[in-house]
N, C-alpha and C positions, 0 to 999 in steps of 0.2 A: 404168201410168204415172200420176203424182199432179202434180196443181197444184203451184205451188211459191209458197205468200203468201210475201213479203219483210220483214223487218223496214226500219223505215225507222230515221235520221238526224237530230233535230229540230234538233243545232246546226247544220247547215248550211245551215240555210234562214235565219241570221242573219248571213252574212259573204257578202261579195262569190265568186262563185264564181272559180275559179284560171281563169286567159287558158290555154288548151289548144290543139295543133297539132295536125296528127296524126302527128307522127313515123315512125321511122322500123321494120322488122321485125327490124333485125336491130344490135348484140348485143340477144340478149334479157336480162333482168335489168332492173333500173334501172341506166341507165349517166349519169352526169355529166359534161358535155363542158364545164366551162367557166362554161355561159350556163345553162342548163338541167338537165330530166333527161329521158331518153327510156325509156319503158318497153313494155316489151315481155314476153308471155308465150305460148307455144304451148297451145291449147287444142285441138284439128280436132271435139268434138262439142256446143259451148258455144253460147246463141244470143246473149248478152251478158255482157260482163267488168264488173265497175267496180271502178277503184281505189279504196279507200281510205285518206284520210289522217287522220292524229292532230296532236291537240298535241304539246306538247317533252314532255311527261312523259308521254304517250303512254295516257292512259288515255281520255281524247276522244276520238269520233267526230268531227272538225271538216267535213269535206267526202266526196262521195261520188261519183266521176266515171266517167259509162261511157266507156272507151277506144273511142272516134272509128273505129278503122279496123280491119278483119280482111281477113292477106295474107297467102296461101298459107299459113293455118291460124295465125299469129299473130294476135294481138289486142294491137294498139301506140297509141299519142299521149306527144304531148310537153308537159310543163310547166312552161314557161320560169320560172317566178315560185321552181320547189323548189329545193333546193339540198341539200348534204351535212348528214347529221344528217335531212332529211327519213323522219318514222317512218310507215310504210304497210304495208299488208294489200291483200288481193283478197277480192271476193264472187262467184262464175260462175255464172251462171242458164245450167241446160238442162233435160234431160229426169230426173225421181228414178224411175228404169225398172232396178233391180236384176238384173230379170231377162235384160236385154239388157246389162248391165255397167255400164249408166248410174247415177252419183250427186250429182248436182248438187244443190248446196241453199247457196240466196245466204243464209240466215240464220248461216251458218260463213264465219266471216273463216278467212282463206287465204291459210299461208306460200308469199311466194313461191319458187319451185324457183333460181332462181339469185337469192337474196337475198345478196349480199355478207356484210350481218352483222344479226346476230338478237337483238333486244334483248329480257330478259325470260326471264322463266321460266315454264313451262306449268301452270299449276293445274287438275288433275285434278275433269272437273264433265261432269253428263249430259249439259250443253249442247254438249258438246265434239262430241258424236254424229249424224250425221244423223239416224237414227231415233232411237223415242222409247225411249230404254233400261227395258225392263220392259213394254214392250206385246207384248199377244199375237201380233201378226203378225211381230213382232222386228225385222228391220235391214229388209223389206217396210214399215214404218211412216215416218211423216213427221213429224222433229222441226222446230217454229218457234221455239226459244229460240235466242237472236242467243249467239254461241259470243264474242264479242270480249272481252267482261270475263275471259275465263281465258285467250287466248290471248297469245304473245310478239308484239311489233313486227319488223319489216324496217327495216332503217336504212341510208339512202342514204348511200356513202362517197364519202370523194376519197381516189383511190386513190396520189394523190402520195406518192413515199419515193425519198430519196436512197440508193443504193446504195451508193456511194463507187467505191474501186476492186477489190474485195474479189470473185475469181472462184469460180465453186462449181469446189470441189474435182474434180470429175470422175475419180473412183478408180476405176483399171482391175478387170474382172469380179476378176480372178484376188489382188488386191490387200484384196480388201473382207471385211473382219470387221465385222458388226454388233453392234449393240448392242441391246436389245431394252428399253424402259422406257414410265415414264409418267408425262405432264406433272406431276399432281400429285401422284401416289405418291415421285417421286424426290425431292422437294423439299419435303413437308412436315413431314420431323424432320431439313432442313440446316441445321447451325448455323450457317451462314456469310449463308444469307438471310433477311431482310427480314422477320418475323414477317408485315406485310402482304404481302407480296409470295409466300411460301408455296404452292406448289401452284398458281403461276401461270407462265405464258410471262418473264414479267418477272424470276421466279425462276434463269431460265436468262441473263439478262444479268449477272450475279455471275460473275467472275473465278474465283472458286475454286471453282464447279460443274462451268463447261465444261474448266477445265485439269484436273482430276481424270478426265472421261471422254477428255480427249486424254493422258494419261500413264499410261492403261491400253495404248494401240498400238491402238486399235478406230478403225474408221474411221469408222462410218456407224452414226449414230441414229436409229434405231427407233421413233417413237411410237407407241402405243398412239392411238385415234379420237380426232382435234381436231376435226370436223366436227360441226357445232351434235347434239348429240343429245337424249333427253328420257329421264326418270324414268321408268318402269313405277310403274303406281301401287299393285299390289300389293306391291314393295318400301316405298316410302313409306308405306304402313299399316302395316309392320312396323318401321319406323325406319331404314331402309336406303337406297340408293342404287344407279343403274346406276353404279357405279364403271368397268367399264372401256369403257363407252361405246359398245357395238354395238348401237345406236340410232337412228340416223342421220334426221333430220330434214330438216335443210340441207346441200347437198353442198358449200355454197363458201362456209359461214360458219364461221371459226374457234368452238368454242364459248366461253360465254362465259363461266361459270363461271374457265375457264382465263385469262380476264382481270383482271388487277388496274386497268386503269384502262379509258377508253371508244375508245379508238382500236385497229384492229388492226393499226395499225404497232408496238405491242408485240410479235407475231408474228414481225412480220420483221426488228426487232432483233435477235431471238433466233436467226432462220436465220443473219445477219449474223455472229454473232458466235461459230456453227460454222464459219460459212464461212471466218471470219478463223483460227480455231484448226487449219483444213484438215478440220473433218468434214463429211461429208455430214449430212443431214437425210432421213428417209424416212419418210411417214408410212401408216397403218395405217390402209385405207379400206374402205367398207362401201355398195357399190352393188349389193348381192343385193337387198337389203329396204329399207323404211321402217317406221318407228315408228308406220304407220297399221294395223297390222296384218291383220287377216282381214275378211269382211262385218259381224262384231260389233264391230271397233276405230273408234275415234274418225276424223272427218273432218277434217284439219287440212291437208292440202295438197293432195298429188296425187290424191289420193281425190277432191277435190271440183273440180278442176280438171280430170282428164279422164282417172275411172278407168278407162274400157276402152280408151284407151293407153297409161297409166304400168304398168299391171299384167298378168301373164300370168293368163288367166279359165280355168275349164273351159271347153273345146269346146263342150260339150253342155249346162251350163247357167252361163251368166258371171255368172251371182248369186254364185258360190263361184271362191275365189282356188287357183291352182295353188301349192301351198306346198313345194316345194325345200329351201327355209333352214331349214325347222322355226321358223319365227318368226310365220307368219299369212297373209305374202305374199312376190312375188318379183318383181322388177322385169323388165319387158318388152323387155330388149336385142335383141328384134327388129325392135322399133320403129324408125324412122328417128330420131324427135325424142327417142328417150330414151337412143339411143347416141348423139344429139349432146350432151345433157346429159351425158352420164358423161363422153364426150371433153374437153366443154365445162370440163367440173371440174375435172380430169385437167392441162388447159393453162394453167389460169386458176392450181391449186396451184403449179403447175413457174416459168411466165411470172413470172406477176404476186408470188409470197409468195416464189419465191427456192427450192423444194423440190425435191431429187435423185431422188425416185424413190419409188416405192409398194408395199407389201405388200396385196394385195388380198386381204381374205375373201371365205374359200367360194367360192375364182373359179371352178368348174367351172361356175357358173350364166354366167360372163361370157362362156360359152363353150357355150351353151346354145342349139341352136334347138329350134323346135319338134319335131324330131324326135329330138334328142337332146344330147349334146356333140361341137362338131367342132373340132379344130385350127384350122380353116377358117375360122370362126364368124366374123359381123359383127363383133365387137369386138376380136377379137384380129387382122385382118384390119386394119383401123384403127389400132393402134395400131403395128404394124411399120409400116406405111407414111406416119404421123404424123410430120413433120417434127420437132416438138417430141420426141411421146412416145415415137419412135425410139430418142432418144438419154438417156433417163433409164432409172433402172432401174427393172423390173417386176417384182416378186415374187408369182408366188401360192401362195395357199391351196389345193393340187391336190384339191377336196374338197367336195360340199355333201351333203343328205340325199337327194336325186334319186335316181329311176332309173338306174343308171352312175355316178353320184356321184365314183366314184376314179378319178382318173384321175392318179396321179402319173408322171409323166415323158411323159404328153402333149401336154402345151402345147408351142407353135412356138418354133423360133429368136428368140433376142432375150428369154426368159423365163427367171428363175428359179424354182425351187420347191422349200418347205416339202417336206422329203423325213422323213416320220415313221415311215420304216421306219430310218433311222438312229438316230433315237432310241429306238426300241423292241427294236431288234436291241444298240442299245450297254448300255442298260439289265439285257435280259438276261446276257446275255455277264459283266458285271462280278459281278451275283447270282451266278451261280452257275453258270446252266440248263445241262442236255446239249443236245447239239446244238447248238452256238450256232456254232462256228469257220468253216465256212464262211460264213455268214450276214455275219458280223462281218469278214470276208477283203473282200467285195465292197463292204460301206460303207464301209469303209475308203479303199477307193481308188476312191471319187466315186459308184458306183452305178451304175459302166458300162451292165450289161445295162436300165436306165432309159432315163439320159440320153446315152448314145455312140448318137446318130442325127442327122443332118443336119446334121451341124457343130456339135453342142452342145457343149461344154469341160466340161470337171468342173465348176469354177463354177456350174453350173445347179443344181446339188443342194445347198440350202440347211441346211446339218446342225446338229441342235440338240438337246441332251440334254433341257434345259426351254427354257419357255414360258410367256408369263403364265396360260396354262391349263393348269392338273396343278400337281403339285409344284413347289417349289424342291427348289436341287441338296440343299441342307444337308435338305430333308425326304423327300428321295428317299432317304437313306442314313439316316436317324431315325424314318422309320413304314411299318410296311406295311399299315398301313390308313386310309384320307382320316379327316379328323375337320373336318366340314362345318357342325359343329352350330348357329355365330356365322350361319346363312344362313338357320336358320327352318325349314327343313325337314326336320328329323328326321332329318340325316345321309344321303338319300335323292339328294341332289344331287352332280354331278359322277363321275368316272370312277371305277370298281371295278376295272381294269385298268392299277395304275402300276407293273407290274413295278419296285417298290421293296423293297428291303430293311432291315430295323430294324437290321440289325449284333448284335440280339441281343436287343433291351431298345427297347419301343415309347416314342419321345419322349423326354424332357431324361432324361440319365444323367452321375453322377458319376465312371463306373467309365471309369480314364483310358484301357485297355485298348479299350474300345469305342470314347471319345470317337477315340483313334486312327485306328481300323481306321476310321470313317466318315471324318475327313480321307485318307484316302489313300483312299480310296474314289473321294472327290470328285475325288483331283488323278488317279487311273486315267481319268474320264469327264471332266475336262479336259481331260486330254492326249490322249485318242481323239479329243475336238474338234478339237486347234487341230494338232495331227497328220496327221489326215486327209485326203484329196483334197476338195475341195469351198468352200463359202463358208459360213464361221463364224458361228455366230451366238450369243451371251453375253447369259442373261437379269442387267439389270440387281440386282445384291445378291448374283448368283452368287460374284464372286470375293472374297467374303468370307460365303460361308455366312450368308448371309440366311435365315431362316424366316420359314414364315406361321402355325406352330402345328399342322401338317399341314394346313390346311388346301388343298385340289386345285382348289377353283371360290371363288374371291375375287372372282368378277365383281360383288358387289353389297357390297362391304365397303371402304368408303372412312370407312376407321379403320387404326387400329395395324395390325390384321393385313394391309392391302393395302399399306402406307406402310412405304419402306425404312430402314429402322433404320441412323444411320450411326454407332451408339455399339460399337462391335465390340471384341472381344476379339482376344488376342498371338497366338492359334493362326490364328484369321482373317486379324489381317493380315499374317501366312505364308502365307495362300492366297493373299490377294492381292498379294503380290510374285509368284507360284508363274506367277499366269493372267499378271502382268506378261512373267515370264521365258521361257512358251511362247509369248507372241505374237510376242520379240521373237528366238524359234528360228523361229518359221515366217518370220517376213520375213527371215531370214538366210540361210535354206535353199530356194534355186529348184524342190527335187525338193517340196517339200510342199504347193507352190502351182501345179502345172504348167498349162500351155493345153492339153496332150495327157494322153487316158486311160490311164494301166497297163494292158497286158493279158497279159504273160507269154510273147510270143511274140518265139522267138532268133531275133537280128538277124544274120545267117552273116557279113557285111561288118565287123562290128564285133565280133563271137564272145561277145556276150552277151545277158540279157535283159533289157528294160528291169523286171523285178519277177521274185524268186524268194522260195517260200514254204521257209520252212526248221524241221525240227525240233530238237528240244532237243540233240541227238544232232552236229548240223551240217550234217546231210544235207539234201536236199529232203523236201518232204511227200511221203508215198506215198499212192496210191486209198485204202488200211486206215486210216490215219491221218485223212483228211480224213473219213471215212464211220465213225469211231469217236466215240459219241457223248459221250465220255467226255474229250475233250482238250481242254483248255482252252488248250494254251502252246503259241507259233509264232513262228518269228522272220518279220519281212518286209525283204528286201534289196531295196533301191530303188538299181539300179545309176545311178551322174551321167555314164557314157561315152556311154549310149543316148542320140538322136535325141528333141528338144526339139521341134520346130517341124515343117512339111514339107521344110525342105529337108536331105537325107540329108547328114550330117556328125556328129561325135562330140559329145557333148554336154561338159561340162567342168565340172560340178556335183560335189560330192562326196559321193560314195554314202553311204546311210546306211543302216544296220541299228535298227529297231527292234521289239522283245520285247515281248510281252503273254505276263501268265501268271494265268488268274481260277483258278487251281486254292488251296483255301485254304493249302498247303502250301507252300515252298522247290522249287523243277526247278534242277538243274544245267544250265546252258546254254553249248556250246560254243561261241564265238567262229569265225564261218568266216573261210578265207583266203578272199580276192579279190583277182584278178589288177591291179598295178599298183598296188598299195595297200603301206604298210611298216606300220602296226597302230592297232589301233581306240582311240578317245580316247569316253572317257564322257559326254556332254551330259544325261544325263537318268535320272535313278530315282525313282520317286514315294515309296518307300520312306523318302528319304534329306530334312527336311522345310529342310534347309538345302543351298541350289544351289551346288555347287561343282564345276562343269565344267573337265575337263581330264586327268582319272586317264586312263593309259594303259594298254592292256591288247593282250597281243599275239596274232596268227592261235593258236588250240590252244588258249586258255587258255579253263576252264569259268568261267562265270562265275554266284555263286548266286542268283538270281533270288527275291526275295521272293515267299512266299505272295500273290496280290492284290498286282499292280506292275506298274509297266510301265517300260520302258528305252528308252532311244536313243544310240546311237555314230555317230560320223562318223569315215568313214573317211580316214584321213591318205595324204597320198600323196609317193609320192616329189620329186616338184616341189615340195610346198609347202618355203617355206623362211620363216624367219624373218625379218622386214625389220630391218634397222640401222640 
């Protein structure tokens, strides 16, 4: 264990020191009531806190206050004189004992863990480090350079904002199509916004931003990480950027980059003004890790606030961090105090900013105790029973680098999840592969053998062809090989496994033949989207065949190639009426969005079954045919008589048949009869790139099913009648 000399303060030995109370433990943060600010921060192995505060321009040390009172492990006082706009940091004196997990070193200012908002940007310097970067004993060393000239401010808010009378949407599971995008990526080549205003939250209060993602039919917006995060500084040697922001420094500071002015009631204009258009907001959060990474990463918050809490240590030696995320560290949600911070964040995003609900990274860690992953686990435990986080939605990442790591369709009731066997199964399937039919049978209809446990709905399986990680769709059908090169590393980065196919010709081709067969490619892995059992999910650029260049990992490319292009071509935007026209089949169609799974089993009271698989032929599938590795084409009859809900009664939907056929050839496809039905009406061929629903076609008749297509008919019935 090492001494710990202090840097001192010379300006504050020149101004009156601040009138200090000792406040109160609990919110922690800096809270503004009014008169004052009460600060508060959980330390359990610190043996003194001092606030620090700044000038307005925040480069001054001006005062240096040790916090008065430690209660039940916080360390609180009150300073009636601060006020909103007050800029401050922390310094935590304890024990620099690595090898017991301890690193305390009061010469690193120290963001605070619930800093509302973060002013500044982090300049990358040895100072930043507890130990002396380049000594032999390594992160065992003691750095005394004061960390403050390169760190960001904490800046105390007033958290006042008129809401109006504007309710959040509250879109039922079974209702929700997301959206999947990013603050600045979506907005920095909109010709409709603000040159300043670009790539900012303020970006989204333009009129023709938000009515463009509500005249898609998508419900709920997606963010990509708004949580204050920081730069890697080996990007920034290279000229680069953490563009998509899994980084996470501050869990309840908007970043700030993403602001075009100083208030974060920009923020919540912006939720305001989905809310007003009826979307949700969802934002994309990051409590596995900190940006403090491993024993050799920089000291900047929790680190130096009270590593062997915030962090999970080896057992056997708490020098070294348990690394799960594959990023250096992993947060200790076994903690009492650090699943009240996640919670804390969690309520503070929903309450206080006005947001519907979270996709969490890598949550198999949220779900992590020390002996493994549990359904059970602290966290998830907490938030079913979360009065708030109850009733928002929860999406996760079923997934980290751990031991056990996969765990798709384990998370509890009240979860969604990121189901990447749908996209990997739809992927192949379209290529080409053998063997794909059954595979491609069961995503289809929500991933039963997953999620059909405990009351879970289809809706739990989150299905998505892309993702801001991997390809876009347009590059998913234009390379079969990543082209990473714009990242600095030698094409070495990102996935080798995108079951994509070039159509023929790797990247831009003039030959219209191909340009074809890739649009109908795309609208084949649309329509298995917005078709399927489950809850949708559409990477922002998608319905207009966005590229990145192949590129598969754009996490550090905040340029052209991460930034969606909204200058598009005639064929695009036929796709994007295309992804219009399936959204606005699924909200027409009850059978495509149901609260109950498919399972194929005849219902004797009503004499049919709610799903039959059928071949070219019109028959049922046989054992041969499903275990032929070779078939690509199958009709799926989704009967609308079958039982909807629990209560046994006839359902009154109208059945729908639709055909998939990845064979690159024409199948003849017989049209079956069904009982109570007079004959099948066309809604859908991807073949066909102008939508004109309505061709009728009667029980017997074959119908030719393009090479690579897929079809959908809705069965007419004798009830229906025309209205007068």
């Amino acid at each position: 264990m090492i001494d710990q000399p202090t840097s001192d303060t010379a300006s504050s030995q020149d101004r009156p020191a601040s009138r200090l109370n000792e406040g109160l433990p609990y919110p922690l943060g800096a809270t503004w009531d009014g008169s004052g600010v009460n600060f508060a921060i959980f330390s359990a192995n610190a043996t003194k806190v001092e606030l620090c505060l700044f000038d307005a321009d925040g480069k001054e040390e001006i005062e240096r206050i040790a916090l008065p009172e430690f209660t039940n492990e916080i360390w609180h006082g009150y300073l009636p004189d601060a006020r909103p706009g007050t800029l401050y940091g922390y310094r935590v004196h304890g024990p620099y004992d690595p090898a017991n997990g301890h690193r305390f070193n009061p010469n690193k200012l120290l963001i605070d863990p619930y800093a509302k908002q973060i002013s500044g940007e982090l300049q990358w310097d040895d100072a930043l480090f507890g130990y002396t970067v380049g000594h032999e004993d390594g992160d065992l060393s003691f750095d005394e350079r004061d960390s403050a000239p390169f760190m960001p401010r904490c800046r105390v808010i007033d958290p006042a904002f008129t809401w109006g009378d504007t309710a959040k949407p509250n879109v039922p599971w079974e209702n929700t199509v997301f959206y999947e995008t990013h603050v600045r990526g979506f907005t920095m080549r909109h010709p409709s916004v603000r040159e300043s205003e670009r790539g900012t939250y303020a970006a989204f209060h333009q009129n023709d931003v938000v009515e463009y993602i509500r005249s898609l039919g998508v419900t709920s917006v997606e963010f990509m990480p708004v949580h204050y995060f920081l730069d890697d500084n080996h990007l920034l040697e290279k000229g680069l950027r953490n563009y998509w922001g899994y980084n996470t420094l501050g869990f309840f500071a908007p970043h700030a980059r993403y602001m075009a002015g100083q208030s974060i009631g920009e923020f919540k204009i912006m939720v305001s003004r989905f809310h007003k258009a009826g979307l949700e907001v969802i934002l994309d959060v990051v409590y596995n890790h900190t940006a403090e990474g491993n024993e050799m990463g920089p000291t900047l918050s929790l680190k130096g606030i009270d590593n062997a809490s915030y962090y999970r240590l080896m057992p056997d030696n708490a020098r070294y961090y348990i690394n799960d995320t594959g990023t250096g560290n992993t947060l200790n949600m076994s903690h009492p105090c650090v699943l009240q911070m996640v919670t804390d964040s969690l309520r503070y995003w929903s309450s206080e900013m006005g947001v519907d609900g979270f996709r969490f990274d890598l949550a198999t860690i949220l779900g992590r105790e020390p002996e493994g992953f549990s359904e059970g686990g602290g966290f998830l435990d907490a938030c079913r029973q979360d009065p708030v986080l109850a009733k928002v939605k929860l999406i996760a990442e079923p997934w980290d680098c751990g031991p056990g790591g996969y765990q798709v369709g384990n998370f509890p009731p009240g979860w969604m999840e990121w189901n990447d066997k749908f996209r990997d199964i739809s992927r192949a399937f379209w290529k080409g592969d053998d063997e794909m039919l059954g595979d491609f049978a069961k995503i289809f209809l929500g991933s039963g053998e997953q999620f059909n446990r405990r009351g879970r709905k289809p809706a739990s399986s989150v299905n998505f062809i892309t993702a801001h990680d991997g390809f876009t769709l347009n590059d998913l059908v234009s390379y079969n090989e990543k082209h990473n090169e714009a990242n600095g590393e030698d094409n070495r980065d990102g996935h080798s496994d995108n079951r994509s196919w070039n159509c023929g010709v790797e990247g831009p081709t003039e030959d219209p033949a191909i340009i074809d067969l890739r649009y109908r490619q795309m609208r084949n892995l649309l329509a298995t989207l917005f078709l399927s059992q489950g809850t949708p999910m559409l990477l922002a650029g998608d319905e207009f065949a966005r590229t990145q260049g192949g590129s598969n990992n754009a996490y550090c490319q905040d340029s052209e190639i991460g930034w969606v292009d909204w200058n598009i071509s005639e064929k695009s935007a036929e796709l994007q009426e295309f992804v219009r026209y399936l959204i606005e089949v699924r909200n027409r169609h009850p059978l495509l969005r149901r609260n109950r799974f498919f399972t194929g089993e005849y219902d004797e009271s009503l004499g049919a079954k709610d799903v039959s698989w059928l071949q070219p032929g019109g028959g049922e599938m046989s054992t041969e045919q499903w275990q032929d590795g070779n078939s690509r084409c199958m009709g799926i009859l989704l009967d609308g008589r079958t039982q909807t809900s629990g209560i046994r009664r006839e359902g009154v939907d109208h059945s729908l048949l639709i055909i998939v056929n990845a064979h690159h050839d024409v199948v003849g496809f017989k049209l079956p009869e069904v009982p109570q039905g007079r004959h099948w009406i066309l809604q859908l061929d991807t073949n066909q790139t102008d939508i004109e629903p309505g061709e009728t076609f009667a029980f017997g008749d074959e119908y030719q099913v393009t090479g690579r297509s897929m079809l959908m008919f809705e069965l007419k019935k004798p009830s229906d009648k025309k209205r007068k």
